[in-house]
PDB file of N, CA, C and O in Angstrom:
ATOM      1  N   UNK A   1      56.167  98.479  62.238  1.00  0.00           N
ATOM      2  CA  UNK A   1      55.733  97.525  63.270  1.00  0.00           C
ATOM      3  C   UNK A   1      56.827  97.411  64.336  1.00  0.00           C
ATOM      4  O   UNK A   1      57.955  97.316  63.851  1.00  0.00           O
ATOM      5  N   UNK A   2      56.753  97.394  65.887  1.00  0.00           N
ATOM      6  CA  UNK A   2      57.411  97.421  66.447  1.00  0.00           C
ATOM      7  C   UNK A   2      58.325  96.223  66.455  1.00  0.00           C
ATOM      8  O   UNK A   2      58.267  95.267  65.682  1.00  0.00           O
ATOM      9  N   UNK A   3      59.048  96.384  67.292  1.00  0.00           N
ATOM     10  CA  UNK A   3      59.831  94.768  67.288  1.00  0.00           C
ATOM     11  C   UNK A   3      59.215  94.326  68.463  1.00  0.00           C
ATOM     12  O   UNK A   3      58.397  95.024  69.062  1.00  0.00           O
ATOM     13  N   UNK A   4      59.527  93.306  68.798  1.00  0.00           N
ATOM     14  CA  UNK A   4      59.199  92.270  70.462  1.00  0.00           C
ATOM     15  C   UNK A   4      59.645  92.556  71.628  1.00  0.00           C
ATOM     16  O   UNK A   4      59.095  92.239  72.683  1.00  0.00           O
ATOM     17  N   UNK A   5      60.609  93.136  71.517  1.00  0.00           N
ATOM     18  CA  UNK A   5      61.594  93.572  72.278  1.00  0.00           C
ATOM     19  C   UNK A   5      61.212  95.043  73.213  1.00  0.00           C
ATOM     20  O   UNK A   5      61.295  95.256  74.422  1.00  0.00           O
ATOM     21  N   UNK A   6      60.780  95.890  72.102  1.00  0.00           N
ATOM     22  CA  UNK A   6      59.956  96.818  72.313  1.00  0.00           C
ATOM     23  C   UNK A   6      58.528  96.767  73.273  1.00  0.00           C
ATOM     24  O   UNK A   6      58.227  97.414  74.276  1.00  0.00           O
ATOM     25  N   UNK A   7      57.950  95.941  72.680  1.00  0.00           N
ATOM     26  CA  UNK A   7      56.781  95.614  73.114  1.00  0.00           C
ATOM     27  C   UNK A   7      56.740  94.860  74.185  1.00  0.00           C
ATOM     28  O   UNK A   7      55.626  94.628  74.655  1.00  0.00           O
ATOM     29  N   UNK A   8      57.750  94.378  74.737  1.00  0.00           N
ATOM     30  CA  UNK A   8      57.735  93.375  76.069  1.00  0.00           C
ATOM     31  C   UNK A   8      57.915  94.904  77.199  1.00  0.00           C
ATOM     32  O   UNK A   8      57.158  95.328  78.072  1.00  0.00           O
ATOM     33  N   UNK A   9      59.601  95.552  76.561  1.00  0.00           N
ATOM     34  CA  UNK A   9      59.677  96.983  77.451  1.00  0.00           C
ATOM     35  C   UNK A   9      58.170  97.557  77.871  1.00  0.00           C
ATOM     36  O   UNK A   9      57.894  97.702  79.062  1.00  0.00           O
ATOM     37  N   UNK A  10      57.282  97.852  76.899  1.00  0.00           N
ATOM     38  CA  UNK A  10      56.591  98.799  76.705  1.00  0.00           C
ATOM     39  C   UNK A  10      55.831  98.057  77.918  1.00  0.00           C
ATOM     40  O   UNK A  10      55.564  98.818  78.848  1.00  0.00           O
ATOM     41  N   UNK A  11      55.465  96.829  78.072  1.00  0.00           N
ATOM     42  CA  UNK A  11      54.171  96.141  78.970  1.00  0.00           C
ATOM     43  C   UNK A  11      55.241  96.285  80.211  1.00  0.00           C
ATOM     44  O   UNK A  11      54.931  96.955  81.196  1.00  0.00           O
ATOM     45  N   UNK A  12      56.327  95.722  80.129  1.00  0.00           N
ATOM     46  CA  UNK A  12      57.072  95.700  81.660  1.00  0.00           C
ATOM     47  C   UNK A  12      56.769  97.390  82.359  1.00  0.00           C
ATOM     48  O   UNK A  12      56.486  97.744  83.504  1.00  0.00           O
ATOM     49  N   UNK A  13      56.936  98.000  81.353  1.00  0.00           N
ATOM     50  CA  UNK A  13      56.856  99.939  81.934  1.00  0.00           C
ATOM     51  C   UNK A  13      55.147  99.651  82.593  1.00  0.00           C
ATOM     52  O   UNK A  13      54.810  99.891  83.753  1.00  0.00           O
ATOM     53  N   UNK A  14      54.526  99.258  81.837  1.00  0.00           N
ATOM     54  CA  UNK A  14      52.732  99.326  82.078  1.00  0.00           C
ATOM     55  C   UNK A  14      52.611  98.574  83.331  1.00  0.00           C
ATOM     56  O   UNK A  14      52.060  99.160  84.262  1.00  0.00           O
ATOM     57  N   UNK A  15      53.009  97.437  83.506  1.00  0.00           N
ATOM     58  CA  UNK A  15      52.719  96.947  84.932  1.00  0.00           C
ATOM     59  C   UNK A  15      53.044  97.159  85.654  1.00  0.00           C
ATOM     60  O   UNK A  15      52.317  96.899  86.613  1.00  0.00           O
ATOM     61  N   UNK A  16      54.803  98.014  86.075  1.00  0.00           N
ATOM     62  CA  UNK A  16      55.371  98.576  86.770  1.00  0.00           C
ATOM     63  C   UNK A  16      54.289  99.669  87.455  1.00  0.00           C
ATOM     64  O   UNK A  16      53.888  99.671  88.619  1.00  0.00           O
ATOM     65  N   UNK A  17      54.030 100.359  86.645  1.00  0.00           N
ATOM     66  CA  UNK A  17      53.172 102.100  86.368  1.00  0.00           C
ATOM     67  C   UNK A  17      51.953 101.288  87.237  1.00  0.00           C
ATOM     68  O   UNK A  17      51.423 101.799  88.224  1.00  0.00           O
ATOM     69  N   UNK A  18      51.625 100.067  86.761  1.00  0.00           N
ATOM     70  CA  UNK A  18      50.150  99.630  87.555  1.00  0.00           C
ATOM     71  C   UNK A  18      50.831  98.970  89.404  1.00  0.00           C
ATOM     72  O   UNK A  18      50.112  98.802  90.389  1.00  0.00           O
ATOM     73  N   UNK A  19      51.797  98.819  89.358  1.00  0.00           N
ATOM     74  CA  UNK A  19      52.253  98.051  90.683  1.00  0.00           C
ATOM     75  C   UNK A  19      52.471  98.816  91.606  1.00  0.00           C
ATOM     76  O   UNK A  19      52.172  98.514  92.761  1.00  0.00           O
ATOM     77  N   UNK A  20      53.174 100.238  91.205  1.00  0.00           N
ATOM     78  CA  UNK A  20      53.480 101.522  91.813  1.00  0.00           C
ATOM     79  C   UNK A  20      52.098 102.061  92.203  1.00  0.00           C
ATOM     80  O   UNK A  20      51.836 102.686  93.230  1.00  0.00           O
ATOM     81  N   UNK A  21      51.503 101.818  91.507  1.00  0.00           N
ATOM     82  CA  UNK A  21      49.841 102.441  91.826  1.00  0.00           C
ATOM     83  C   UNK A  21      49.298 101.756  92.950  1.00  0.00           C
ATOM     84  O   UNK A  21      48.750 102.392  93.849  1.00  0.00           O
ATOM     85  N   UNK A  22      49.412 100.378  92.984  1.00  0.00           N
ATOM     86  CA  UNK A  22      48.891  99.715  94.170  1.00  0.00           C
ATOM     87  C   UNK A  22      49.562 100.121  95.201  1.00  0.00           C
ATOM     88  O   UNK A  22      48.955 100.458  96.217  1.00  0.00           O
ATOM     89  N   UNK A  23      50.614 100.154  95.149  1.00  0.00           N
ATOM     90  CA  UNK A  23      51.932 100.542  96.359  1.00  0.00           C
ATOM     91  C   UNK A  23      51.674 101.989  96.952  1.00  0.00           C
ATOM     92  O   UNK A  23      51.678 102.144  98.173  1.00  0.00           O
ATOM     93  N   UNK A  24      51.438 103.107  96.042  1.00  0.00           N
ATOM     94  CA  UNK A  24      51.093 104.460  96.220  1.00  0.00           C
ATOM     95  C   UNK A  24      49.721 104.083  97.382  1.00  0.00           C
ATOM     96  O   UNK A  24      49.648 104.507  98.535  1.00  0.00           O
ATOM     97  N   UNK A  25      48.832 103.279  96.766  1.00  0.00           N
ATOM     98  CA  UNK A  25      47.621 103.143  96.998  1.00  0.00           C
ATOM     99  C   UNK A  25      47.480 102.335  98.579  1.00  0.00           C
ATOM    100  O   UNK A  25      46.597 102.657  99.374  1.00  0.00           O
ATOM    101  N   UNK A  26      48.287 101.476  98.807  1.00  0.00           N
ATOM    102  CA  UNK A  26      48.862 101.057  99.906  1.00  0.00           C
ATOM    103  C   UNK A  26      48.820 101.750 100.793  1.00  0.00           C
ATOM    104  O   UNK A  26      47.975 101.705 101.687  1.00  0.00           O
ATOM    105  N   UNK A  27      49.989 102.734 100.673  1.00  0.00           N
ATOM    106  CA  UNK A  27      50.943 103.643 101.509  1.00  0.00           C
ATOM    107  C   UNK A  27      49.454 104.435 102.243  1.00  0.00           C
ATOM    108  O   UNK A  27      48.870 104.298 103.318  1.00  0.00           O
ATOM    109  N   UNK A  28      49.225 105.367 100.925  1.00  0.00           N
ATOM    110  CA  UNK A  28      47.852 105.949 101.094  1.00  0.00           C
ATOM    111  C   UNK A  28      46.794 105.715 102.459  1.00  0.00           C
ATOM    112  O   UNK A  28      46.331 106.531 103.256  1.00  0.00           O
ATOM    113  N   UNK A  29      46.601 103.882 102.315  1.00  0.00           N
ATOM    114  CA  UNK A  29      45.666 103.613 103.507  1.00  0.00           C
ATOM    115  C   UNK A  29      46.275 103.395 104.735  1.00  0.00           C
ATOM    116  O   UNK A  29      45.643 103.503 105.786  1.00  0.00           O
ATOM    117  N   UNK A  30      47.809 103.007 104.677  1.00  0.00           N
ATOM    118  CA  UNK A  30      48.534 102.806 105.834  1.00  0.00           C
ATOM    119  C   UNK A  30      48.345 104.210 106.648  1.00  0.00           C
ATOM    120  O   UNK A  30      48.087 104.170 107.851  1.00  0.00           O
ATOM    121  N   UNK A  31      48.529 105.902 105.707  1.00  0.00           N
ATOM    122  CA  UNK A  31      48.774 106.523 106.760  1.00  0.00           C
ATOM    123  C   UNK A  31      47.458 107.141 107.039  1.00  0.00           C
ATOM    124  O   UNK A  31      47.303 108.013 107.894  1.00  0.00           O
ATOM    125  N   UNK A  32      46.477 106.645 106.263  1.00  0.00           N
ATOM    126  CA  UNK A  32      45.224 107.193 106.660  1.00  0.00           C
ATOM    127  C   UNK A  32      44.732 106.532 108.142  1.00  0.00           C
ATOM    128  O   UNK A  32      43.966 107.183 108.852  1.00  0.00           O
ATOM    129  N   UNK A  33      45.295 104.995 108.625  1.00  0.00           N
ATOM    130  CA  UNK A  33      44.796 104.867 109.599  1.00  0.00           C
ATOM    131  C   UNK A  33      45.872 105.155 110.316  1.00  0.00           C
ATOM    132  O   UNK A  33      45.455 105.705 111.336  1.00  0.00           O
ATOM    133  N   UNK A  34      47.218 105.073 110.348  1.00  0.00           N
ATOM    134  CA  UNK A  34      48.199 105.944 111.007  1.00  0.00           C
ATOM    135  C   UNK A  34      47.853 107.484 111.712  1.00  0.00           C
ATOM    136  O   UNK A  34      48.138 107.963 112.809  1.00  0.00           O
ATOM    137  N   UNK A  35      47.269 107.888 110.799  1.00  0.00           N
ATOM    138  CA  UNK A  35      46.497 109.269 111.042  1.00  0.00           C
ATOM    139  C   UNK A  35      45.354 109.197 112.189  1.00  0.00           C
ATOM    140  O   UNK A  35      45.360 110.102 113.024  1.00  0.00           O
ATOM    141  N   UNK A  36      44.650 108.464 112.259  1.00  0.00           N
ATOM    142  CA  UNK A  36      43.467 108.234 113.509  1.00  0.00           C
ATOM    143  C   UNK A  36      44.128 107.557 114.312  1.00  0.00           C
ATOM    144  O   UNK A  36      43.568 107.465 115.404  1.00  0.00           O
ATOM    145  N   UNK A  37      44.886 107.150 114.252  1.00  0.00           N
ATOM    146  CA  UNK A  37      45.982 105.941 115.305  1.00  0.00           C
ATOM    147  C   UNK A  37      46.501 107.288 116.670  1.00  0.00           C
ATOM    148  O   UNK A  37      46.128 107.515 117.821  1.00  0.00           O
ATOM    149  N   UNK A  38      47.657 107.988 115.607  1.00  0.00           N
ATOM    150  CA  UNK A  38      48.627 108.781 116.303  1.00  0.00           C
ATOM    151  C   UNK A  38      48.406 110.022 115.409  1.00  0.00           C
ATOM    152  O   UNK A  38      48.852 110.271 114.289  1.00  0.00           O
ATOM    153  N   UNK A  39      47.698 110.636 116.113  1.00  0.00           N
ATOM    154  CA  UNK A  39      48.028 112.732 115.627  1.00  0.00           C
ATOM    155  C   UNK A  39      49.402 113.314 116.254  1.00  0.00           C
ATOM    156  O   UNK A  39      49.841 112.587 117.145  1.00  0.00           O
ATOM    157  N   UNK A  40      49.928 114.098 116.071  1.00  0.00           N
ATOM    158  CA  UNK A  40      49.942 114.659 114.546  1.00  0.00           C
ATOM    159  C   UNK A  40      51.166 113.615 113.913  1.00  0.00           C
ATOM    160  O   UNK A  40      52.044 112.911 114.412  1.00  0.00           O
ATOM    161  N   UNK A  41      50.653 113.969 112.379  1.00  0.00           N
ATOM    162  CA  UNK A  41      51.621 113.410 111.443  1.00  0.00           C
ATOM    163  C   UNK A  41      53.159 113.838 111.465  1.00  0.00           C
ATOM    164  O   UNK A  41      53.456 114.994 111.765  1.00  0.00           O
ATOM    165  N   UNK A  42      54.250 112.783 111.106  1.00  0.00           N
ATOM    166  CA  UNK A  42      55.521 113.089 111.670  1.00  0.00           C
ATOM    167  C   UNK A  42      55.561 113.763 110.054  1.00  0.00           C
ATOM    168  O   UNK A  42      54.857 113.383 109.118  1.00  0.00           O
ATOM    169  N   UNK A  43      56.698 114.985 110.016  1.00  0.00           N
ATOM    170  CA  UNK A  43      57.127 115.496 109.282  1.00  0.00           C
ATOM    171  C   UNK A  43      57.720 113.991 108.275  1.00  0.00           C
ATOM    172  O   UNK A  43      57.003 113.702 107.317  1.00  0.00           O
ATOM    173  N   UNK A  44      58.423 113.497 108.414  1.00  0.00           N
ATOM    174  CA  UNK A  44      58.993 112.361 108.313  1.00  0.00           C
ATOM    175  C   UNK A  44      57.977 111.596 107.299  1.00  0.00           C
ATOM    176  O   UNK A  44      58.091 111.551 106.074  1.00  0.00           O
ATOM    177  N   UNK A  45      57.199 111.144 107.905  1.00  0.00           N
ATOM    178  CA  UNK A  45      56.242 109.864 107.378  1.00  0.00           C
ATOM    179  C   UNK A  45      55.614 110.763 106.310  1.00  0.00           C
ATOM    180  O   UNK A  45      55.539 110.044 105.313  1.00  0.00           O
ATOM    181  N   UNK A  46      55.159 111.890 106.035  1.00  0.00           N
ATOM    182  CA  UNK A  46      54.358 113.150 105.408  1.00  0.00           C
ATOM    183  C   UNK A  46      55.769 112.894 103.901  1.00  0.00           C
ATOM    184  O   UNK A  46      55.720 112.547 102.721  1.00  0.00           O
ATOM    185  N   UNK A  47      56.664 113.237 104.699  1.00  0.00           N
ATOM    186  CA  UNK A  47      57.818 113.252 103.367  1.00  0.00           C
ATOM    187  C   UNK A  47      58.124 111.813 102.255  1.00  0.00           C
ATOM    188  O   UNK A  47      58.375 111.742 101.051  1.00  0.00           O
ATOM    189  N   UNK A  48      57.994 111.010 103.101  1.00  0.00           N
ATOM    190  CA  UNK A  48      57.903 109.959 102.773  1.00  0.00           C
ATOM    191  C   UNK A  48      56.522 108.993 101.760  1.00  0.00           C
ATOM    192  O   UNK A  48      56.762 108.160 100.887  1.00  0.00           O
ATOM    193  N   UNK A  49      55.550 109.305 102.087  1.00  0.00           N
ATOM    194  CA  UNK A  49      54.056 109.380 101.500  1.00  0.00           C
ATOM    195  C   UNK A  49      54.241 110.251  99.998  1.00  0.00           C
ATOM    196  O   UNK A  49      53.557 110.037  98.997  1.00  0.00           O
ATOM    197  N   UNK A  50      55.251 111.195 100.102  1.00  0.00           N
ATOM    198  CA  UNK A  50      54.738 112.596  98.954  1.00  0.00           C
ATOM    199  C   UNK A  50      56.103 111.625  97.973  1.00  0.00           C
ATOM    200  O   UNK A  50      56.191 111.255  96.802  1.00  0.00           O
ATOM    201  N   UNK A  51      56.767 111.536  98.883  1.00  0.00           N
ATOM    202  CA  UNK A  51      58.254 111.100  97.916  1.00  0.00           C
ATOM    203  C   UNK A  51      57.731 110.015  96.888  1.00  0.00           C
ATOM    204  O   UNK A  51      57.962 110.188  95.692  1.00  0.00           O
ATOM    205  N   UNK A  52      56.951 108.773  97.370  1.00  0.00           N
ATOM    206  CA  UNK A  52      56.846 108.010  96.653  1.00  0.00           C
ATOM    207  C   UNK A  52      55.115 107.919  95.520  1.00  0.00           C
ATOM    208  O   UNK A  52      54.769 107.257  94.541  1.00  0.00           O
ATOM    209  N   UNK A  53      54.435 109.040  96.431  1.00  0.00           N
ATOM    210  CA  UNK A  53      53.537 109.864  94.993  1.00  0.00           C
ATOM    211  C   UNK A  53      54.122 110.225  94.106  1.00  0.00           C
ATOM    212  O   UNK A  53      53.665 109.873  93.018  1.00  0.00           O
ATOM    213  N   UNK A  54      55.261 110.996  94.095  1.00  0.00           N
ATOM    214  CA  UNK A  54      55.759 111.658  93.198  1.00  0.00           C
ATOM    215  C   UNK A  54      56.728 110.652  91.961  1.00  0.00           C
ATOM    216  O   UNK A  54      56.700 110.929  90.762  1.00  0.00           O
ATOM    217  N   UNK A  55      57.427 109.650  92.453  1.00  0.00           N
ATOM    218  CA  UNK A  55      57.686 108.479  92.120  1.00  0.00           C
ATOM    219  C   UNK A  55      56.862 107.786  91.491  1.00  0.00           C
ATOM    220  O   UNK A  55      57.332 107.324  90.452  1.00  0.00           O
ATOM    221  N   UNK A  56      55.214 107.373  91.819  1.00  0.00           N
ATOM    222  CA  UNK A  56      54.789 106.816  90.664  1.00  0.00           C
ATOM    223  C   UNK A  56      54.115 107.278  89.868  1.00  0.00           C
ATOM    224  O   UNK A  56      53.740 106.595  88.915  1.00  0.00           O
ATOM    225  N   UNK A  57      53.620 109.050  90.062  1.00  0.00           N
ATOM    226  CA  UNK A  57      53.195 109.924  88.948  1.00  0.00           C
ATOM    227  C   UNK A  57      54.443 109.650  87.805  1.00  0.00           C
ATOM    228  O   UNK A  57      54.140 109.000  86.805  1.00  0.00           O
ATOM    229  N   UNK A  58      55.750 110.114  87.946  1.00  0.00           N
ATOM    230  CA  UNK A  58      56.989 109.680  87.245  1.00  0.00           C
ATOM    231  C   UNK A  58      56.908 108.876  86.462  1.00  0.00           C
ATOM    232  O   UNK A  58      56.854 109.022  85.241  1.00  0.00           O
ATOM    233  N   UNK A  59      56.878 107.442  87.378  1.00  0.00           N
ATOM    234  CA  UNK A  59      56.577 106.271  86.646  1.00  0.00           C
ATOM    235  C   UNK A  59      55.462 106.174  85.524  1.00  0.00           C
ATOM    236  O   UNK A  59      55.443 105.861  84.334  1.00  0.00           O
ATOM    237  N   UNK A  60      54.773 106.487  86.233  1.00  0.00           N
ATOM    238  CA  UNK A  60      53.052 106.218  85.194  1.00  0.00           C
ATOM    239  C   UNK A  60      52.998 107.106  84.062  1.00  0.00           C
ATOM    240  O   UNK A  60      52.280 106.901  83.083  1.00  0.00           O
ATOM    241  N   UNK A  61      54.053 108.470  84.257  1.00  0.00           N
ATOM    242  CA  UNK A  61      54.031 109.331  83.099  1.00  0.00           C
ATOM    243  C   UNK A  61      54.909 109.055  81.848  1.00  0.00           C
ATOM    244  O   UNK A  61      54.826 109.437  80.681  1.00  0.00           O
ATOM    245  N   UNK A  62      55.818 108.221  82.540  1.00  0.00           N
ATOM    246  CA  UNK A  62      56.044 107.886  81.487  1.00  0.00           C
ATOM    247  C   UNK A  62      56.392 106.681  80.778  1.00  0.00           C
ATOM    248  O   UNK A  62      57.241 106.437  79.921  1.00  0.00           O
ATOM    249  N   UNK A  63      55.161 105.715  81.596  1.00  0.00           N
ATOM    250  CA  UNK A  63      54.631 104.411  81.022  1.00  0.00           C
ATOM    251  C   UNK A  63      53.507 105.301  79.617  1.00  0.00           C
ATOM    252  O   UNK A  63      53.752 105.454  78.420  1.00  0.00           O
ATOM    253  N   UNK A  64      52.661 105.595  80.191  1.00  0.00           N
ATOM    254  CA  UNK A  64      51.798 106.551  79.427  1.00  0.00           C
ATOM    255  C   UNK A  64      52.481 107.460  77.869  1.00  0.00           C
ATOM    256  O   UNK A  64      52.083 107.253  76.723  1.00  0.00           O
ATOM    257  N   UNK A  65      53.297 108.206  78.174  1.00  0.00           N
ATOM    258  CA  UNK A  65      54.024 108.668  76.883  1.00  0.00           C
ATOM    259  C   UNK A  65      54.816 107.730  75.976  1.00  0.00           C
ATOM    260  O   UNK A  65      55.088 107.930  74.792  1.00  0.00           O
ATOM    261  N   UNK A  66      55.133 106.698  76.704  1.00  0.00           N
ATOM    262  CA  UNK A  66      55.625 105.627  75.823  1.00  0.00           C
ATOM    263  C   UNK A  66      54.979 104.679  74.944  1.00  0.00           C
ATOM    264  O   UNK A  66      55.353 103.931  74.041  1.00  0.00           O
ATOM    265  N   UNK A  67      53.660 105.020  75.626  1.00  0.00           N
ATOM    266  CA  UNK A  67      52.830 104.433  74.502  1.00  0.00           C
ATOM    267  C   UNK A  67      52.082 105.005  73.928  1.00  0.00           C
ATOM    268  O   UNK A  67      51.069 104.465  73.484  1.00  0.00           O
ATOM    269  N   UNK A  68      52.316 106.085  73.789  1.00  0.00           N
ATOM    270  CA  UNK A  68      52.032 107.310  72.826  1.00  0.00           C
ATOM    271  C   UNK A  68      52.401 106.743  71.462  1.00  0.00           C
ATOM    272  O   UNK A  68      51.791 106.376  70.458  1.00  0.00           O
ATOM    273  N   UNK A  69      53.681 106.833  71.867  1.00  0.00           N
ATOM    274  CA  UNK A  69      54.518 106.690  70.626  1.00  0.00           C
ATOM    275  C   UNK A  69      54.128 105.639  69.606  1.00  0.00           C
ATOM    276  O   UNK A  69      54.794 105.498  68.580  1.00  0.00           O
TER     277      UNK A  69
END
């Protein structure tokens, strides 16, 4: 049986993994209307969008494997 301690980590990782998702999800609509706003997309803002996808795939992967375990 786990301890408490464990299990508080384990939910703090899970809501994180869910907060990053909204935030990803955010970003997402910001540059979608950014995108009809001002063409073309800045190299910049493009890097920035991918950086923090990649950040909460990270996150969420391994909220997810942790509760594998």
């Amino acid at each position: 049986m786990p301890q408490l301690g464990e299990k508080l980590q384990h939910t703090e990782r899970v809501i994180s993994a869910r907060l990053w998702g909204q935030r990803a999800h955010q970003h997402h609509q910001n540059y979608l209307n950014l995108q009809i706003e001002c063409k073309p997309w800045t190299m910049f803002s493009i890097y920035h969008f991918l950086e923090d996808i990649i950040g909460f795939v990270k996150k969420a992967w391994l909220a997810t494997s942790h509760s594998a375990n």
